[in-house]
Structures are given as structure tokens and as C-alpha cells.
C-alpha positions in Angstrom: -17.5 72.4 -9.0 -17.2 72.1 -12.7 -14.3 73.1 -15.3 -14.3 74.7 -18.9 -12.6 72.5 -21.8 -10.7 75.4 -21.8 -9.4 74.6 -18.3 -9.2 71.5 -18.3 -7.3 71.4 -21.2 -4.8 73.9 -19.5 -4.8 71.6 -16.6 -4.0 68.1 -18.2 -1.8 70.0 -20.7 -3.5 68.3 -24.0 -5.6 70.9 -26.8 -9.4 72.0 -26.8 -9.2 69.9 -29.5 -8.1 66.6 -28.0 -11.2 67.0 -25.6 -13.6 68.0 -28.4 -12.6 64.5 -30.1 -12.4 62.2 -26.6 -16.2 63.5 -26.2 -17.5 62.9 -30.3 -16.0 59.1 -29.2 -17.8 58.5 -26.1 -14.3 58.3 -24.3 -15.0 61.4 -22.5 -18.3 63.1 -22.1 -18.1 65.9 -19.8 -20.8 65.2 -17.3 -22.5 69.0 -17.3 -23.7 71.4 -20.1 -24.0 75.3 -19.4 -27.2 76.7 -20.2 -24.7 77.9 -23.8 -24.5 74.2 -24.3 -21.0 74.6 -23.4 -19.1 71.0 -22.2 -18.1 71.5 -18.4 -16.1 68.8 -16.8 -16.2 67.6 -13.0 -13.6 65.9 -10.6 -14.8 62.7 -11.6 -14.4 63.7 -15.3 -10.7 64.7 -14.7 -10.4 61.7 -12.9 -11.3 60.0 -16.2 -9.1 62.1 -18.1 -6.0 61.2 -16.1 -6.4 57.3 -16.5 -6.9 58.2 -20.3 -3.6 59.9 -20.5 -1.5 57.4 -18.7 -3.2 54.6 -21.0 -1.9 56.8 -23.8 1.7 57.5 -22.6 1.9 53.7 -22.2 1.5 54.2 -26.0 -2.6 51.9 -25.5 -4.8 52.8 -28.7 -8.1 55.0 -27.5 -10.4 52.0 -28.6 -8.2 49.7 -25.9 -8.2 52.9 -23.2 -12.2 52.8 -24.0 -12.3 49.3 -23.3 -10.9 48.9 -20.2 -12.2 52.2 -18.7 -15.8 51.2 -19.4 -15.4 47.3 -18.5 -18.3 47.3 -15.3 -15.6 44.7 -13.4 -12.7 46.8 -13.2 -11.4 48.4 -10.0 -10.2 51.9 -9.9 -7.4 50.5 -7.8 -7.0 48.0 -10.2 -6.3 50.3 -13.2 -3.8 52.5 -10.8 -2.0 49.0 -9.8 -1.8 48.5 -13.7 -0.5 51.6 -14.7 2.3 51.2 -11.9 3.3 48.1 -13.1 3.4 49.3 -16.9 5.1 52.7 -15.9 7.8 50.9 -13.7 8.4 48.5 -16.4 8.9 51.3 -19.1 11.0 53.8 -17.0 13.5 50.5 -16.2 13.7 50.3 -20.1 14.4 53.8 -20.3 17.0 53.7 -17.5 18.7 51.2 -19.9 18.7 52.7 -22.6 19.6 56.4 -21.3 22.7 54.1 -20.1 23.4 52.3 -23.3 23.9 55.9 -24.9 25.9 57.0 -22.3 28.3 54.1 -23.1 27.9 54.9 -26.7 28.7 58.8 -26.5 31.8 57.8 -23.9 32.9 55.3 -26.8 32.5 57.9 -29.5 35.4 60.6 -27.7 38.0 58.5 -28.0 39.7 61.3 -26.4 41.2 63.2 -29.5 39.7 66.2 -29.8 41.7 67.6 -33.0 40.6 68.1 -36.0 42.3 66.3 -39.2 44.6 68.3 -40.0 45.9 69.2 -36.3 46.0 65.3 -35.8 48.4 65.3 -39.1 50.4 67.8 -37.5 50.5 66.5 -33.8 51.2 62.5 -34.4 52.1 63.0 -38.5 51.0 59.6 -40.1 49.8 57.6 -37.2 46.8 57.7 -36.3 46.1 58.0 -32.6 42.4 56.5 -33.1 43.2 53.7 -35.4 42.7 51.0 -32.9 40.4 52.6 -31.0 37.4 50.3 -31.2 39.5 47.5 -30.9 41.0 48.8 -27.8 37.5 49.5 -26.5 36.1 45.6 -27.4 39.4 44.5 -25.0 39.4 46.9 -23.0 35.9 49.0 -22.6 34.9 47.4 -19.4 37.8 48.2 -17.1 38.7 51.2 -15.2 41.9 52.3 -16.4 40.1 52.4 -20.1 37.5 54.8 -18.6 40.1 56.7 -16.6 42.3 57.1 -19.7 39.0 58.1 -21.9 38.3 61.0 -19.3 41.2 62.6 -19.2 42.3 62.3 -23.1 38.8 63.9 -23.9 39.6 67.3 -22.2 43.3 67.2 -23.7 44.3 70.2 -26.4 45.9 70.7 -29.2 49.2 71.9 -27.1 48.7 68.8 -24.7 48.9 66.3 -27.6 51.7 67.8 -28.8 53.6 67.7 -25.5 52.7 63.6 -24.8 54.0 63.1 -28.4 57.3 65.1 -27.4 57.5 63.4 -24.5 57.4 60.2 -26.6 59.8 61.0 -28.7 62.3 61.7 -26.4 62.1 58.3 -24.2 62.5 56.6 -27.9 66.0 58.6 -28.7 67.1 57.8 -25.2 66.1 54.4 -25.3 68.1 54.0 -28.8 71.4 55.9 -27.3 71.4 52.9 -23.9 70.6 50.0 -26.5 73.6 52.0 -28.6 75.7 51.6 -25.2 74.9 48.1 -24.3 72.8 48.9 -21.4 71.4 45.3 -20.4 67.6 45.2 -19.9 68.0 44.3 -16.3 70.7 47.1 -15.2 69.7 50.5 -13.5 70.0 52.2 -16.8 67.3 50.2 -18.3 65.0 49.3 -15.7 64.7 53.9 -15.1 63.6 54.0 -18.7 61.0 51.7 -18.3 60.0 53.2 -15.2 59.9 56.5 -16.8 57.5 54.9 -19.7 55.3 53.8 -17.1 55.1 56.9 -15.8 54.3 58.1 -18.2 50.8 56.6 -18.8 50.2 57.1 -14.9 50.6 61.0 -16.1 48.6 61.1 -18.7 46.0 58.4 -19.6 45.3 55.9 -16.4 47.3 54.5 -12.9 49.8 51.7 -14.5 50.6 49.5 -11.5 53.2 47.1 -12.1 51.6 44.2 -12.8 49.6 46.3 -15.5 52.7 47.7 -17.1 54.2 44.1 -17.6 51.3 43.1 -19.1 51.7 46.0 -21.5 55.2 44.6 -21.8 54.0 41.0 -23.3 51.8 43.0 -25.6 54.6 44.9 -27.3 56.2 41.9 -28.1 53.4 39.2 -29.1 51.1 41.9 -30.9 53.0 43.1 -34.0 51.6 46.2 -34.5 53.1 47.5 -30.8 56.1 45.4 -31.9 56.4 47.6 -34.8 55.7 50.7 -33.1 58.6 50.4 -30.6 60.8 48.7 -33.4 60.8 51.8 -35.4 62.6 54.0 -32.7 65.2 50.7 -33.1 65.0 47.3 -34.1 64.8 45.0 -31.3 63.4 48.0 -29.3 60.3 46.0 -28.1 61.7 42.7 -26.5 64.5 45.0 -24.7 61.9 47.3 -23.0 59.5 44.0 -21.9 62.3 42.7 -20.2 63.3 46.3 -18.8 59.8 46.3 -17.6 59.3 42.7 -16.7 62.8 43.6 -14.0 61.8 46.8 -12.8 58.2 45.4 -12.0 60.1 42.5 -10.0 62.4 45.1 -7.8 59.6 46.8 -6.9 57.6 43.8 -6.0 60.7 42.6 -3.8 
């Protein structure tokens, strides 16, 4: 049984034209002629024409699919076994990089999803991203950073503004028990900073204890968080790691 370039083309999914030029090369000479001189191609042909086109996906020159289609030593089997090998080695290469821009469109959400002038108006001059590759190189490997990326990227307008209330409150109720010389380690003290921790369970990632006294060293040595939690007061920062630092210890009892 033989097949028209018309056909065949249809079959391998390449143009008339691609066949026309395989043949004036010598890579692919149909094997029949009709009586019209028209090319006609048989199953060994398309045989032919499938090793071609996986020597071309591998991205192989024609003059190299030529050569090793036509070297007299070569195996059939051999040339499949090839084309395995190359095939697996490009679709592991493609695996990784399909994952590396996963990991690259995750990093670019950063979980606001405001415009400008909405992010203005939600957090007024602080920016919620401006640490955001920073907090990504410390922290972009662990769960709670992935956890806290996938829910901040669905967050609204409305849901911003309700964290940054929420915010705003704990730091005037915070200022009014520092005002009333609430120790850090008394019951006062110790619900606020369970209410911060809370807090980040509810919105951004699970904050276990030993997490959230971590976070509590990092307001203090970094000056930036330092400065944060100093605005609502001065001394603001040191009081809430040791609020933390106690409640994480009577829960650990």
C-alpha cells in the first residue's frame, strides 16, 4: 500500500513542502512513482519519516539525520534506543525548567494583588512588598512562606484593609497596657501576644510557638521590625518578645 505526499504529510503533520525538499536532498525519496510521476510513499518510507522527525525535534541538523540514517552499520533498534535516551534526557530538562517557572511565577505574587493606588490607600506609606525578595531569599524554601504566599494571593482589596485594621487595633491596645504598666510576663501581656500570633495563624501561615518566638528575636535584632513596632510606642518591640518569649513558655509547660 502506498501514500500520497498529500497524505503523508497530513499523517506526520509536516507541509507538502517539507517532503518536496527531504526528497530534492536524498533524505527521503519516496520509494514509488504513479504512472503521473507523482511521489508515493510506503510503510517503510514512513518509517523513515518518523526517525527523521524525532532526529529533528532533538533539534539534529538534516545533514547529521542523513548521516546516521544512511550509515550501513546502524541498527534500527539502535537509532530507537538513541532517540529514547536523547528524548528522556530532554523531557527531564523540560521538567526542570517548567518547575523553575513555577517557582518564579509563585515568587512574582507576592500576594498583593492591589493596584498602586489601592495599596496607598490600604497600608498608606509602607509598602507591604518592600521586603519581599528578601523575605523570599530567607525564607522561600519553607512551608509556612508558601502557605502564607497562597492565601495572600487570593486576598482583596476589602481583606487588606481588614488585616491592616486588625493591626491597628492590637498596636493602640498594646500602647494603652504598656501605658498601664502591664509587665510582659503577666496575663495582660502574654493575651496580646497570643492574639498577635493569632493573628498570622489567621491570615498568612500556622505560627506554632516556637515560630512565633523566633519572630519575637527578629523584632528586636532586625531594626527595621524594631522600628515597625516602635512606632505604635517606643520600646514596643522588646516588651512584645518577651510577652511572646512567656506565653510560648506556658504553653510549652
Amino acid at each position: 500500500m502506498s501514500y500520497s505526499v498529500g497524505q503523508v504529510a497530513g499523517f506526520a503533520g509536516v507541509t507538502v513542502r517539507a517532503l518536496h525538499h527531504y526528497d530534492d536532498i536524498g533524505l527521503l525519496v519516496p520509494s514509488e512513482r504513479s504512472h503521473a510521476g507523482h511521489r508515493r510513499y510506503n510503510d517503510a518510507d514512513l518509517d523513515r519519516l518518523q526517525q527523521i522527525l524525532f532526529y529533528r525535534e532533538l533539534g539534529f541538523p538534516l545533514d547529521e539525520v542523513a548521516a546516521l540514517l544512511d550509515d550501513p552499520a546502524a541498527d534500527p533498534r539502535a537509532h530507537l534506543r538513541r532517540q529514547h535516551e536523547l528524548l528522556t534526557a530532554r523531557i527531564e530538562k523540560l521538567q526542570k525548567m517548567a518547575a523553575a517557572v513555577e517557582h518564579a511565577m509563585e515568587a512574582r505574587k507576592m500576594g498583593i494583588n492591589l493596584t498602586p493606588e489601592e495599596k496607598f490607600e490600604v497600608f498608606g506609606d509602607k509598602d507591604p512588598e518592600q521586603y519581599s525578595e528578601e523575605a523570599e531569599q530567607r525564607w522561600g524554601g519553607t512551608e509556612a512562606y508558601a502557605e502564607s504566599q497562597r492565601r495572600a494571593a487570593n486576598y482583596t482589596k476589602d481583606d487588606w484593609k481588614r488585616i491592616q485594621a486588625e493591626v491597628n487595633s492590637w498596636g493602640e491596645r498594646y500602647n494603652a497596657l504598656m501605658d498601664a504598666g502591664e509587665p510582659p510576663a503577666g496575663e495582660a501581656a502574654m493575651g496580646m501576644a497570643e492574639e498577635h500570633r493569632q493573628h498570622i495563624c489567621t491570615w498568612f501561615y500556622e505560627c506554632s510557638y516556637e515560630l512565633h518566638r523566633c519572630l519575637g528575636e527578629m523584632y528586636v535584632a532586625d531594626e527595621r521590625f524594631r522600628e515597625f513596632y516602635d512606632s505604635m510606642r517606643p520600646g514596643l518591640a522588646e516588651h512584645l518578645r518577651a510577652a511572646i518569649t512567656a506565653n510560648a513558655a506556658r504553653h510549652a509547660s
